[in-house]
C-alpha positions in Angstrom: 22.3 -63.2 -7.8 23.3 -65.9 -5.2 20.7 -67.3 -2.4 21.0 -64.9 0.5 19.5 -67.8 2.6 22.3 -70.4 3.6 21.2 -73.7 3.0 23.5 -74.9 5.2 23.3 -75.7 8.8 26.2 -73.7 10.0 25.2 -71.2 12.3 21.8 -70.0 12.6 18.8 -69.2 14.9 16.2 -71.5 15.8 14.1 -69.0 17.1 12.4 -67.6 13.3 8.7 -66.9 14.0 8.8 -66.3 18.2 4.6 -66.2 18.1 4.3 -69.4 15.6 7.3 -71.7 17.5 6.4 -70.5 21.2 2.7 -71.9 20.5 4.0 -74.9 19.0 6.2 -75.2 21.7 3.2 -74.4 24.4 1.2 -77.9 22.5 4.5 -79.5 23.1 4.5 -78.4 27.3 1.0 -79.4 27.0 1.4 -82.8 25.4 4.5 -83.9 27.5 2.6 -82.4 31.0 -0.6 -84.9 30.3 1.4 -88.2 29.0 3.7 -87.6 32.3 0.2 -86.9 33.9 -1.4 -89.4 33.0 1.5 -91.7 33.3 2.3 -90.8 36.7 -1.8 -91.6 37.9 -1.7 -95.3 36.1 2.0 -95.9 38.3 -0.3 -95.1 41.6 -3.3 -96.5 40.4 -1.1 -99.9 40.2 0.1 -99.7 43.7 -3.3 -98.8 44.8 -4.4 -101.7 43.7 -1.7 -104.1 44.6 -2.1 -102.3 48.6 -6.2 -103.5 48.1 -5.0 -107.0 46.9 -2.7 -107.7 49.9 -5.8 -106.2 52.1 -8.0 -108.8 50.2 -5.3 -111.5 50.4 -5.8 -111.1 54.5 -2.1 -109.7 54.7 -1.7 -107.6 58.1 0.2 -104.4 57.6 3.4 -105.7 58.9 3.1 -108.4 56.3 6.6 -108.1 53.7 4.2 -108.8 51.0 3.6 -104.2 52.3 7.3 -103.9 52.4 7.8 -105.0 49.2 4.9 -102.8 47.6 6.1 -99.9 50.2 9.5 -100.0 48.5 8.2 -100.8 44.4 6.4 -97.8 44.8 9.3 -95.8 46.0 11.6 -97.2 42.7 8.8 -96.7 40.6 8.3 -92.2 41.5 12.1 -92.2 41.4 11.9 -94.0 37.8 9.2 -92.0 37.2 11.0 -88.6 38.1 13.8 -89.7 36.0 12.0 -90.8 33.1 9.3 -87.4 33.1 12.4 -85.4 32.6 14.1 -86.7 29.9 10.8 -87.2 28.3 10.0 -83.5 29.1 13.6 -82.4 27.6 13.3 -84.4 24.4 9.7 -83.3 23.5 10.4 -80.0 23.8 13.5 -79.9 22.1 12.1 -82.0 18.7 9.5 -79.1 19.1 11.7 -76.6 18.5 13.7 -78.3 16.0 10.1 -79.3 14.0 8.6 -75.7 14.8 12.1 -74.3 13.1 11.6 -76.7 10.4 8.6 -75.2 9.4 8.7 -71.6 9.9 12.4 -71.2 7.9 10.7 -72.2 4.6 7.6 -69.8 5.0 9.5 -67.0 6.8 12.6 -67.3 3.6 9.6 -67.6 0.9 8.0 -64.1 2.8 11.4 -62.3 2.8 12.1 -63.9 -1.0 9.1 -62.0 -1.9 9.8 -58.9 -0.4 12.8 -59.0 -1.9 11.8 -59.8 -5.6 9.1 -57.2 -5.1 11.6 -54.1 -3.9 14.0 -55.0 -6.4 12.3 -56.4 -9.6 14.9 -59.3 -9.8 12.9 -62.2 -9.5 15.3 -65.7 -8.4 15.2 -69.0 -7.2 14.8 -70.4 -3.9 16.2 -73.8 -2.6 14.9 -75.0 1.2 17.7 -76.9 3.7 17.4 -80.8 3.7 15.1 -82.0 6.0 13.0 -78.6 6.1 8.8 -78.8 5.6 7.0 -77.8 2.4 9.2 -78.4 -0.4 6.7 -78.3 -3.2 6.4 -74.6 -2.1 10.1 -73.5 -3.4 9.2 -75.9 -6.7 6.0 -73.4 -7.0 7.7 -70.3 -6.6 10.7 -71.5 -8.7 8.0 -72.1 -11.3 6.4 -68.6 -10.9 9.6 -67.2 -11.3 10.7 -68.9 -14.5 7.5 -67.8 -15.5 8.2 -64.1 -14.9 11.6 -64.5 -16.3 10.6 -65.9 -19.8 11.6 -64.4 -22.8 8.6 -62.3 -23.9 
């Protein structure tokens, strides 16, 4: 009997466990909200303290030493926008794509079993190139050749 599970890339869902890849995918949201967070206080944190140098420096507030600050600071939120995005977009999407990565093997060994159990006919499993936990179809493969010796 041939592999019902295409080993392919084709066409499929990367969606497999919703509970499993929507938590993964939360720790992503989390982990992309506190580095653009964080990121975002060090960028005002800078011009904070570049505004307290110039007031040190004895610089009146109409100074261009102000201006100049006045219009880093704008360049650097609109960077900053920019940048949180695409870092916010990319994140999540090598989330999903690592969260599908590990819950195709797992869910494809759980239906496997199923499978071999309902029908008796106990086969081989092969993972996709680049999916996690590839020693676990080499362990199966081996339980199966071990059901399916000669007696």
């Amino acid at each position: 009997m041939k592999n019902k599970f295409p080993t392919t890339r084709s066409n499929y869902n990367y969606i497999i466990n919703r509970r499993f890849q929507l938590a993964m995918l939360l720790f992503f949201i989390l982990v992309s909200a506190s580095i653009t967070a964080t990121t975002y206080f060090f960028i005002n944190l800078l011009f904070y303290k570049l505004g307290k140098y110039g007031v040190q420096a004895g610089f009146s507030g109409s100074d261009p030493y102000f201006a100049l600050i006045t219009r880093q600071k704008a360049m650097a939120n609109a960077f900053f926008v920019y940048f949180s995005i695409g870092c916010f977009i990319i994140v999540n999407l090598l989330g999903i794509v690592i969260s599908h990565h590990i819950a195709g093997p797992i869910y494809r060994l759980g239906k496997t079993v199923d499978e071999a159990i309902t029908s008796g006919n106990f086969e081989h499993i092969s993972w996709r190139s680049g999916d996690f936990f590839p020693e676990l179809a080499g362990v199966y493969n081996r339980l199966v050749d071990f059901f399916n010796r000669p007696k």
